[in-house]
N, C-alpha and C positions, 0 to 999 in steps of 0.2 A: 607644379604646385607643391609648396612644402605646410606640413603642419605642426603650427611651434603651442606647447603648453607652457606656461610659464609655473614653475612650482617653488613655492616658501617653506618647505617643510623644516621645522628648527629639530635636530634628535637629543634630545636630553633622556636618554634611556637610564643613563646612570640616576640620577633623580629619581625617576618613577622606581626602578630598583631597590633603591631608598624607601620609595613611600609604601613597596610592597612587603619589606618588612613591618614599617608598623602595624598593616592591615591585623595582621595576623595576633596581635595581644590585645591592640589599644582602639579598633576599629569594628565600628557597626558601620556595614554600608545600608545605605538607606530602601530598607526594602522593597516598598512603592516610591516611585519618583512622576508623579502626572504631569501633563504642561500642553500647553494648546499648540498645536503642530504649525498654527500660521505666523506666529511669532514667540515660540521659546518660552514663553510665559508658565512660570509653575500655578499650579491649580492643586491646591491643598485638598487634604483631606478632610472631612469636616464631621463625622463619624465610623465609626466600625462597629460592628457584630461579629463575632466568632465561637465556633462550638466545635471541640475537641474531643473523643471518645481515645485513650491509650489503655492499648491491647496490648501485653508483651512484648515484644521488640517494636509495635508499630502505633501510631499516634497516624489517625485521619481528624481531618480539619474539612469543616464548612465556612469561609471567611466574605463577609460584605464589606466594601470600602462603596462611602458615600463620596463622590468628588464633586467639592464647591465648584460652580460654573456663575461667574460672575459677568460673564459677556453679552451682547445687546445683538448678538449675529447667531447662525448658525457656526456650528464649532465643529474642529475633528481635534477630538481627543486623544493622546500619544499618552501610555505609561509603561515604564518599566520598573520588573520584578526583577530584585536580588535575592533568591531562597539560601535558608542558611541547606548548611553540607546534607547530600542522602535527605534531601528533599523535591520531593515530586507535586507537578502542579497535573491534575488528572482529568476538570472539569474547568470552564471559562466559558460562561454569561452574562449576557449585562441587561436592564430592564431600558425599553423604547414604549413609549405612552403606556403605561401601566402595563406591559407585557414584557415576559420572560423571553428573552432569546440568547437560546445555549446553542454553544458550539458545537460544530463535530467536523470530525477529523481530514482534511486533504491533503492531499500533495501539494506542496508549498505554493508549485508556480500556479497550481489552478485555483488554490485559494487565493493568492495576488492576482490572476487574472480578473478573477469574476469578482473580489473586493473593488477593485478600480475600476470597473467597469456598470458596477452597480453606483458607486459612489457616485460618477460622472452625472448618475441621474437626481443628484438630490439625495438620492435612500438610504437605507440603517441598514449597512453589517457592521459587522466586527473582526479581527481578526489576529491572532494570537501564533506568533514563533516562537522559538528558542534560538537565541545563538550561539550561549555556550550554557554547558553541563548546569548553571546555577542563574541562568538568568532568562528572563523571559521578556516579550515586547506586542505589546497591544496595540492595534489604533481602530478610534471605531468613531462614526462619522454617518449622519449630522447627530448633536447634541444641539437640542433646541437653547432658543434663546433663555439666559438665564432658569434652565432646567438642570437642576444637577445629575450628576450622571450615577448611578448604583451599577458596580460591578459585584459579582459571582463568581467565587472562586474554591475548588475542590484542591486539595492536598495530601498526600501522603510522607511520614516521614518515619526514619527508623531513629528510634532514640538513642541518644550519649549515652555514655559514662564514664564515670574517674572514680578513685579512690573511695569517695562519701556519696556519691548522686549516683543515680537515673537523670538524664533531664532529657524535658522537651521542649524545643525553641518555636514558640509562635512568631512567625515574620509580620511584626507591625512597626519597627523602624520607621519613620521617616523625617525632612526635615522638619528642625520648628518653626517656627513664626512668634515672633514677640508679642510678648500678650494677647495668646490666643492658644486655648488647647482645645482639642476634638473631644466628640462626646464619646463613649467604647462601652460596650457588654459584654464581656469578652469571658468564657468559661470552659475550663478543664477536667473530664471526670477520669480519673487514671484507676482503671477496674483491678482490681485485688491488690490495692493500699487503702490505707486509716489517713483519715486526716489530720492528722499529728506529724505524719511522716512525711508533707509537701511544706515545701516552702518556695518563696519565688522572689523575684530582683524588684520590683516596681510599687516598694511599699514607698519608696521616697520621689515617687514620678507623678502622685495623683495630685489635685488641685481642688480645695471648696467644700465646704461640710457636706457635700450631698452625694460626695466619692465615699462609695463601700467597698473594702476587700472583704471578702466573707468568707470560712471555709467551712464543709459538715459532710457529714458521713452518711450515704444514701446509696445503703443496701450492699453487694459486693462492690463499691467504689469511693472512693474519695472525690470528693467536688471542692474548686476554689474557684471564685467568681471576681469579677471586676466590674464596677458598672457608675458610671460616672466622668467628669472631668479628668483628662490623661494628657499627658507632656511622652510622645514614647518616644524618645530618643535613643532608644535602641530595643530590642525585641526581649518578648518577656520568656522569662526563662522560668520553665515549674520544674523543681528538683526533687525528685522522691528519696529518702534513705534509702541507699544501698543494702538491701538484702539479705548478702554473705560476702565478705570482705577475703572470702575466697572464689574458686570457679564461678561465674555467672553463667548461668545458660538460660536465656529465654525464645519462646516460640509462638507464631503465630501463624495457623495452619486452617485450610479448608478446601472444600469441593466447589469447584466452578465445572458443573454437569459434569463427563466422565473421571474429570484429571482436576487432580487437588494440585494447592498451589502454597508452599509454605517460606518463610523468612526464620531462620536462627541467628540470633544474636550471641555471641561467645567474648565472656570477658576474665581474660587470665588473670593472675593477682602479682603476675612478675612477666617483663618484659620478652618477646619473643621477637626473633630475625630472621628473614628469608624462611619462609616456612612453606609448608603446603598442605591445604584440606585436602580432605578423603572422606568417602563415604562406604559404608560396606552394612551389611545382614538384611537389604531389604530390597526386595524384587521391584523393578518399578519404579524405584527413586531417585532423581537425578539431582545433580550437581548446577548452578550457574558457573559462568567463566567469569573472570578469573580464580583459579584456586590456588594459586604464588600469588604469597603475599609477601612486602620487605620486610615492615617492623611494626608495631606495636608497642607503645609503655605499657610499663606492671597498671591494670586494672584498666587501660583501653580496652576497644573493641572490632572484632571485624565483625560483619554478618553475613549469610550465604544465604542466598535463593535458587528455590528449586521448584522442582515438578513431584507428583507420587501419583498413582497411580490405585497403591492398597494403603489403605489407613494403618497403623500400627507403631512401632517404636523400630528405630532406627540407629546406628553409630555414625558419628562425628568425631573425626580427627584433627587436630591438626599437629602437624611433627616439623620441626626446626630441620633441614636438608642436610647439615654438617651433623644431624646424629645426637641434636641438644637435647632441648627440652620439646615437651609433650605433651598432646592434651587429648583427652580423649570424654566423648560425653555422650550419654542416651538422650535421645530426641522424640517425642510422641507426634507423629502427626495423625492430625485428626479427621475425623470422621463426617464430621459437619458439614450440610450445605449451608453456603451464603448467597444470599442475593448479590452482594456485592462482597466480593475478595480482595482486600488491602495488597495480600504479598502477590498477585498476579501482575498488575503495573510492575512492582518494583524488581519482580523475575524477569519482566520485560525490558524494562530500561535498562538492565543489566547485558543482556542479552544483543539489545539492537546500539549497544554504546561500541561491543565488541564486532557486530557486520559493519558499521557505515566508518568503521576506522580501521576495518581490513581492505586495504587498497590493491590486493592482488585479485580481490574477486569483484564483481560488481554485483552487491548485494544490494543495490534501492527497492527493489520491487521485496524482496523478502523482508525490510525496514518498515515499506508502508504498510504490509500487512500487518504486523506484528502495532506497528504504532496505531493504526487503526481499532484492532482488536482491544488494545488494551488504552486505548487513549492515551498514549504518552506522545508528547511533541518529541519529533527527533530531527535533524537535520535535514530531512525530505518531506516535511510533514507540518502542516499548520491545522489551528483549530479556527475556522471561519463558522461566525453566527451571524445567522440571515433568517428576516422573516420568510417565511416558507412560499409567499404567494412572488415575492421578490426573487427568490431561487428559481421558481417555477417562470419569471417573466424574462431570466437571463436564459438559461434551459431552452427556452420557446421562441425568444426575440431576440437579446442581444448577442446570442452566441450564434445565433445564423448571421446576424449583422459581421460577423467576425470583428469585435472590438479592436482597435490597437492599442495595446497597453505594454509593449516592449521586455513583457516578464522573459521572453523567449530568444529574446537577441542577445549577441556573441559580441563583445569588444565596445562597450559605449564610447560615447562621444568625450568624453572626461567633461570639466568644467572648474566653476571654483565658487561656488555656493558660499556666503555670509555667515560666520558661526556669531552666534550673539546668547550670552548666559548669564542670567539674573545673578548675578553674587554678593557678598559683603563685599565693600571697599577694601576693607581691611584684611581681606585674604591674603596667607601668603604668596599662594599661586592658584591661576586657572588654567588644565592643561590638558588639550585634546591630542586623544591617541588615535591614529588611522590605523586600521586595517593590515595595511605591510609592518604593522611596527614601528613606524617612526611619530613623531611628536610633535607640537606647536604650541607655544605658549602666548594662550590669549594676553591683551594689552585694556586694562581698565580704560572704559570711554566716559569722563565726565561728564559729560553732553549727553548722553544717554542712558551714566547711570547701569552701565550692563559690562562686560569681559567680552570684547568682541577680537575677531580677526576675519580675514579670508584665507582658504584653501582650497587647494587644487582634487579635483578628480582626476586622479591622471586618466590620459588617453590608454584606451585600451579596456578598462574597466567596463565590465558587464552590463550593461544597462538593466535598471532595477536598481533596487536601495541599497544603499551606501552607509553603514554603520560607522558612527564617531562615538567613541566612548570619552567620557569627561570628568577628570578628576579634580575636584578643590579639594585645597589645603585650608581647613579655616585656621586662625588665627591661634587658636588654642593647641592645632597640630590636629585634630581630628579629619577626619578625610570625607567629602561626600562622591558621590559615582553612580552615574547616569548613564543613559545612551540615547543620543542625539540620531534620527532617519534624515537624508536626502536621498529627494528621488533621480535618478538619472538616466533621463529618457531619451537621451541623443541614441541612437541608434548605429549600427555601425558603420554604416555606406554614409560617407561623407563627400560628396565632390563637386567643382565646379566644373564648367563648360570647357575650360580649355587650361592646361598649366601655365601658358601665356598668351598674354590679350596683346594687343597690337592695335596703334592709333597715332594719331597726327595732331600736335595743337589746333586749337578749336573743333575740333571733331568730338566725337565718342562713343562710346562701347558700350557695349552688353555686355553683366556679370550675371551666369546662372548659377545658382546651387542644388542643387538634390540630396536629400539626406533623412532618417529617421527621427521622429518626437521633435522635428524645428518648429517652434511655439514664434519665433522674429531671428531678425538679423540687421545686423548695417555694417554697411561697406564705410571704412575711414581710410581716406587718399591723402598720401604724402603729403600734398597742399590743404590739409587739414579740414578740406570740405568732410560732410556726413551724408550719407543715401540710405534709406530705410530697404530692408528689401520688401518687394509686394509679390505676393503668391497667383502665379498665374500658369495654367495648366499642369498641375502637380510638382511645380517646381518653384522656386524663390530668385526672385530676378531683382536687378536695379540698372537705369542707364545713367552712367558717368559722363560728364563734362567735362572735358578739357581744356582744361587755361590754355590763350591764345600766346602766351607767355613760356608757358610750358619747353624748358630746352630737350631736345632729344637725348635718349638715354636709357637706361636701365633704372623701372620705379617700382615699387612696391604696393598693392592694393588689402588692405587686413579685413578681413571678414569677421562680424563675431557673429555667433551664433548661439539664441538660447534656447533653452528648451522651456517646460510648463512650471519646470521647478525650480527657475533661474541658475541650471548651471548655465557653463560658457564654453563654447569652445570656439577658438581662431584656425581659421587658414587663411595662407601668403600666398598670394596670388601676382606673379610677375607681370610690371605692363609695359612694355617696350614702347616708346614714342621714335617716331621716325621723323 
């Protein structure tokens, strides 16, 4: 028995290379992208809400995105987050019949186990990864007919600087839609600034007299509000005056029960290279890793988190390694209990960025505590929301059932799943990236009006999902970027009854298969006949007929095989006629 995958992958690396320079001056990627997981379909936004309190180095966000559901089925909803840099998503819930359900935190595979395994029944979780440092991926299912969907979303971020700002970036990016803008509330109170001293990007993005920007001074903080008709084609930026056009030092420090937890933000007025923090005068206080850092421009920024222990004032260094330049600054950490600690998460994420990327030790178990503790998704780790009596029915019933949902299996079946992507016609290109790195460039289908192709899972591939990232080129050169889920649930024991069958014209044979997550199959015979296979005693069979015609010789039997998610996978199975 041989098993052949056929694979189209086109590498245009040089390109995307290309396009990954413009990201970086000319480029808002879209920071929510929703779309209906059963056909690709984008599902707009159709309002937000958002409330921002910035503290010193740190800005916490409460953000609502309403998502238009215009479907006449029940729905499973797919979105992905692009956060902009040194932002953190902390919190993630979404409302099912006028109830709140917020995530909390598992080990990845047991939150895909019991997500798939609840879904199967019809019910409402949710469930929330990360797969790299700035992006994040939802799907959450059912989404009643024509109900829109309200998600919940907590953030953390440490803010910019250059030369004249402070800034804070709220991630509300996404695409537009022609004549049509969302409705947004959207407001920022940046504590110990005047409002004279903010100003923001999106005085020329609103729409209709009944759009207010408004800003006013309330008590130690500045407030600027948004609230009306909005086009956000890229995310709104509040820039406060810079301060002192020399050292910057800002801090944000507190007590979470015995151990305080603080973030320092340092911003030189002249560029520094290869350098290294230091800390020193105070018992108890520690440092985050990394403290090598390369470069920085005159009036960028790096920031450090830490742990303390005693409240008090502190030194902060940082010294260039070749003996250059130098920075040295006093640091107050404070005394304060919080209910909730902003630089705790982001001491964490720092921390479990440096265990699940040190690959001499095997730090997962010290990853999920820490991401647990502190709610940060990390590589081992998902944020799944479940009604609680739905948890308790999986808990009680479906997990003694032992579900099969393939989160646990080594080597999948491969396959070559349908890419299909709403675009302009007129894009320059639509262009999906795999996993190993290599490329494909979707082909406009007139007939359908969408940027389609096929590709390969190759064999071998883990069974569980299968991440396509998706890059358009629109027309004007701006870029949009998504990420596309298939599931891939072939499992890895793939085989048939024998390597070679053996038969006589007019006779015929039995073909068995056995294998993980096989949803169908059919047997296609050199003589172009078809056999469906039918499932009988845990295994997948068909009987073949042999043309009376049939000369003796060496034939070929192709198997395909799907699974629930329409991949594919083939085996060749020899048939000797005697």
């Amino acid at each position: 028995m041989r098993k052949k995958i056929f694979t189209v992958f086109l590498a245009i690396l040089a390109a995307l290379l290309l396009s990954t320079c413009i990201w970086a001056d000319t480029y808002y990627p879209d920071t929510i992208y929703s779309y209906n997981r059963d056909n690709g379909e984008y599902m707009p936004v159709k309002s937000l809400y958002s409330r921002t309190v910035v503290e010193g180095p740190v800005a916490r966000t409460t953000l609502h995105y309403i998502i238009e559901n215009k479907y006449t089925d029940r729905t499973e909803v797919c979105f992905n987050l692009f956060l902009p840099k040194d932002t953190l998503l902390t919190g993630f819930g979404y409302y099912y019949k006028g109830r709140f359900i917020k995530g909390t935190m598992y080990d990845t595979e047991e939150a895909w186990k019991i997500y798939r395994a609840v879904t199967s029944r019809g019910r409402d979780p949710g469930v929330m990864d990360r797969p790299s440092a700035q992006e994040y991926h939802a799907q959450i299912f059912p989404v009643e007919p024509k109900q829109d969907l309200k998600v919940e979303l907590e953030l953390v971020q440490v803010i910019d600087t250059d030369e004249k700002y402070l800034k804070f970036e709220l991630p509300v990016a996404m695409p537009s839609i022609k004549d049509k803008q969302l409705y947004a509330q959207m407001r920022v109170e940046w504590l110990g600034a005047k409002a004279e001293q903010l100003n923001h990007n999106f005085a020329d993005r609103t729409s209709g007299p009944e759009t207010k920007i408004t800003s006013w001074q309330e008590g130690d903080r500045a407030v600027v509000k948004i609230a009306g008709q909005l086009t956000p084609d890229s995310n709104w930026i509040i820039r406060r005056s810079r301060p002192s056009q020399g050292l910057l030092t800002l801090t944000y420090s507190g007590f979470n029960g015995w151990k305080g937890y603080y973030v320092t933000l340092i911003s030189p007025p002249y560029e520094m290279t290869d350098f290294k923090a230091t800390l020193s005068n105070h018992i108890g206080t520690g440092l985050s890793m990394p403290t090598l850092f390369s470069s920085i421009p005159a009036y960028g920024r790096i920031y450090i988190a830490g742990t303390y222990i005693y409240p008090g004032w502190t030194d902060i260094r940082l010294k260039e390694r070749s003996g250059g330049k130098a920075v040295e600054t006093d640091v107050r950490l404070s005394g304060r209990h919080l209910s909730y600690n902003a630089a705790g998460p982001i001491w964490a994420d720092k921390r479990i960025d440096i265990l699940q990327n040190d690959y001499s030790k095997n730090n997962r178990d010290t990853v999920i505590k820490l991401s647990k503790k502190f709610n940060v998704v990390s590589r081992f780790t998902a944020l799944l929301a479940i009604p609680k009596e739905e948890l308790e029915y999986y808990k009680n019933v479906l997990a003694k059932e032992k579900i099969q949902t393939n989160t646990k299996s080594v080597g999948g079946g491969g396959g070559d799943p349908w890419i299909s992507v709403k675009a302009p016609v007129d894009a320059l290109r639509v262009v999906a990236v795999f996993p190993n790195g290599e490329a494909k460039s979707l082909n406009y289908d007139e007939k359908k009006k969408c940027w389609s192709g096929r590709f390969d899972i190759p064999f071998g591939t883990a069974a569980g999902t299968y991440r396509v990232t998706v890059i358009l080129v629109h027309k004007d050169g701006k870029l949009t970027r998504f990420i596309l889920e298939y599931d891939n649930l072939l499992g890895e024991t793939i085989s048939a009854n024998a390597t070679t069958l053996t038969g006589k014209p007019g006779g015929s044979v039995i073909l068995k298969v056995t294998g993980d997550g096989i949803e169908r199959g059919v047997v296609v015979t050199p003589w172009g006949e078809r056999y469906n296979l039918g499932k009988k005693d845990g295994h997948w069979e068909a009987g073949i007929l042999i043309p009376k015609d049939t000369p003796a010789g060496k034939n070929m039997l192709t198997v395909v095989l799907m699974d629930g998610a329409h991949n594919r996978t083939e085996i060749e199975v020899d048939l000797d006629i005697k």
